[in-house]
C-alpha positions, 0 to 999 in steps of 0.5 A, a space after each residue: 135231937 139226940 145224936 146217938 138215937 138218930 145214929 141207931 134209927 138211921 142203922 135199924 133203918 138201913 137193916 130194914 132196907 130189901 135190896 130186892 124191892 128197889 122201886 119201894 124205897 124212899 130217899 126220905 123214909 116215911 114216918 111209919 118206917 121211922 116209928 117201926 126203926 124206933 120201936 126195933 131199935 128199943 128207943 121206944 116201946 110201941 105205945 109211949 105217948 108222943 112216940 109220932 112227934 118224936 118220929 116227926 122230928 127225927 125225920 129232918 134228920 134222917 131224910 135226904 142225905 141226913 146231915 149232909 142235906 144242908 150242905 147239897 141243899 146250899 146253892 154255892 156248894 158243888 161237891 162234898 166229900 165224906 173221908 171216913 171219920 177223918 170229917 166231911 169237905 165241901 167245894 164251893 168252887 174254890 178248893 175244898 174246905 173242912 165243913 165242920 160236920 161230923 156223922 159219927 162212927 163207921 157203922 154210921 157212915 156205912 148205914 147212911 151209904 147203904 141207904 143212900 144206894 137202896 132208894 136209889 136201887 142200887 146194891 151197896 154191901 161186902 159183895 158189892 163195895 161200891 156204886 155210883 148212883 144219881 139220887 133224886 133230887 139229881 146229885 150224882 153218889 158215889 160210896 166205896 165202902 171198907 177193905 177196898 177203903 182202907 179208912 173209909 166209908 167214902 162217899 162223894 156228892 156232886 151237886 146237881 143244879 137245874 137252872 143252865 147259865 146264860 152265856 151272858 152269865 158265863 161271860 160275868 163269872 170269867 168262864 169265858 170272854 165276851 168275843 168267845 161267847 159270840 163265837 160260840 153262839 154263832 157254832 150252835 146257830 150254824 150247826 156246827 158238831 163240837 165237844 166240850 173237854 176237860 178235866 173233872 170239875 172243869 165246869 164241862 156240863 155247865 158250859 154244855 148246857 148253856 149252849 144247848 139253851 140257845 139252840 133255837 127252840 123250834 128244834 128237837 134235842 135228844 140228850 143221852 146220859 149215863 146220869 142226867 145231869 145237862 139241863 138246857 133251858 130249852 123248850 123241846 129237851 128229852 132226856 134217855 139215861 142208861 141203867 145199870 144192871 140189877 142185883 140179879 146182874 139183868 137190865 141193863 141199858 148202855 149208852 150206845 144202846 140208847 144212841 140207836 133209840 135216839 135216832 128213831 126219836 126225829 132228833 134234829 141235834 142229839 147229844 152225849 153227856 159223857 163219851 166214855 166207850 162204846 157209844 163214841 161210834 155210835 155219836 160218830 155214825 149218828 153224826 154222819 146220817 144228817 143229825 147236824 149239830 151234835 155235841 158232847 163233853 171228854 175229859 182229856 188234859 189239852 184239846 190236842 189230846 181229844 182225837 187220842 182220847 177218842 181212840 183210846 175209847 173206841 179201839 177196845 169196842 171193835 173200831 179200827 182206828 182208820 175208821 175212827 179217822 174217817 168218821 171223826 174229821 167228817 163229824 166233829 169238827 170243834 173242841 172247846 177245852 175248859 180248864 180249871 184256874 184256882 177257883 175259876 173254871 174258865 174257856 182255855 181254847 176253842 180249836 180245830 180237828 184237821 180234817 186232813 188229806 189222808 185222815 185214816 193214815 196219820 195222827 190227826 192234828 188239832 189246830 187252836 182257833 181262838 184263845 182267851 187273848 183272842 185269834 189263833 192259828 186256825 181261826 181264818 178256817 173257822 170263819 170261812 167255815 161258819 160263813 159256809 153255813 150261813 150262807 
């Protein structure tokens, strides 16, 4: 196929695109609107024989993300990376690595993001030089376009996988050790509050997601996301995703907004994606009321940095930091923090919040339960803790 007609149907595409009527766009453009780009881009007059075979083949082309497709498609890829005519980079876990494909000029690159944002509803334009949309088929876009990109467009995909891994399989793939995946698994049966933290690409919705699958499944879990992204393989699993404001700047549904819904839902767990602002004190108070067994994912740089990192969340939303004391020593009580190793997204500790004696008046500790080499400081007070629920 002809790259330099593909490059002028996908930007007559991209210019025929109404911002104002996001629910009629398609992340794979129909074959009427493929004959009409061609004919309003002079590849083809209206009435040239074969002109619906050509718009057939141009179709793989400029469905999807075009020729960045493939690679979302390709099972071993988590994340590809656009660095405006400088290439395309994909990350199979290892590191990025150059993929060999290039998607032409500017104004093409430009016209894919733009694309990519409208089927998704979203506003992408010398107004509005940037936007973080999830796209159909679940990868998470992120496109910021130029002067704020000083070489760019960029763009970023994060992969979305729908099938969870077992803890079995994270015990094959090193995340974790076995004696931790026992551990783990005896918390989510005991009902025990916890948060999965990490930094970016840590593998924090993976593990997340392989412990709400061994929920048992006569429980209700309700799931809140700024982008859908855990999926449990879990029998009773609803999902609330927050949504953004549209161009007129009205309809838009927070997170914390979404954890007050979720209470009305008879959860028996209710779980955060990502605590990013105002909804931690929502999950706190939520946590507090009976809804035992809730989790969650932050990214912070060591579990001793979580309580930190939880303030620093919550302060800028009206929380006084006692409070945010009292409540979190009495709703979460464990953190499991992943780091990322060369290519390994490996379980680096499981650890203790210190509930304290006078949790509203100093720094609260974090106290390390288990490591990869086996037992830490706080693991006696784990065990009491998960016989104290068995019992």
């Amino acid at each position: 196929m002809n790259l330099e007609l593909i490059h002028r149907v996908r930007r007559q595409l991209a210019a025929q695109t109404d911002p104002r009527r996001p629910h009629e766009h398609r992340n794979a453009p129909a074959k009427a609107d493929i004959v009409k780009a061609l004919c309003a881009a002079g590849a083809a007059p209206p009435d040239q024989p074969g002109l619906l075979e050509l718009s057939d083949a141009l179709a793989d082309d400029l469905g999807g993300a075009g020729p960045l497709q493939p690679l979302l498609d390709d099972a071993t890829v988590t994340d590809v990376v656009v660095n405006g005519t400088d290439g395309v980079w994909i990350d199979r876990g290892d590191g990025l690595q150059d993929a060999s494909v290039r998607l032409g000029d500017r104004d093409t690159i430009r016209s894919l993001a733009c694309r990519l944002a409208a089927a998704a509803g979203r506003r992408l334009d010398a107004g509005n030089p940037y936007a973080d949309v999830r796209l159909p088929d679940g990868t998470r876009f992120h496109a910021i376009l130029p002067p704020i990109a000083a070489a760019g467009p960029y763009l970023s995909f994060r992969t979305h996988r729908a099938k969870a891994f077992t803890l079995s399989q994270l015990v094959e793939a090193d995340t974790l050790t076995a004696d931790m995946a026992d551990l783990l698994l005896r918390v989510v049966t005991a009902k025990i509050p916890h948060l999965v933290t990490g930094g970016t690409g840590t593998g924090k919705t993976t593990l997340l997601s392989s412990l709400l699958s061994a929920v048992p499944g006569s429980e209700r879990i309700v799931i809140v996301e700024d982008a859908a992204e855990l999926a449990p393989d879990h029998p009773h699993t609803l999902t609330l995703e927050a949504r953004p404001p549209n161009i007129e700047g009205a309809g838009a549904v927070d997170m914390a907004a979404l954890v007050r819904q979720a209470l009305r839902m008879r959860p028996d767990r209710i779980i955060i994606g990502e605590c990013r602002g105002a909804e931690v004190s929502e999950l706190l108070a939520a946590l507090n009321t009976g809804h035992e067994g809730g989790a969650g994912t932050l990214h912070c740089n060591t579990a001793a940095d979580a309580p930190a990192r939880l303030e620093a969340l919550a302060l800028p939303h009206g929380m006084p930091r006692a409070g945010l004391h009292a409540q979190l020593v009495t709703a979460l009580r464990i953190i499991i923090h992943l780091r990322r190793t060369g290519p390994k997204r490996q379980v680096a500790e499981i650890a203790l919040i210190d509930t304290g004696d006078t949790p509203g008046t100093r720094n609260l500790a974090v106290t390390t339960a288990w490591t990869r080499h086996g037992p830490g400081p706080a693991a006696g007070i784990l065990e009491r803790l998960l016989r104290e629920r068995d019992a």
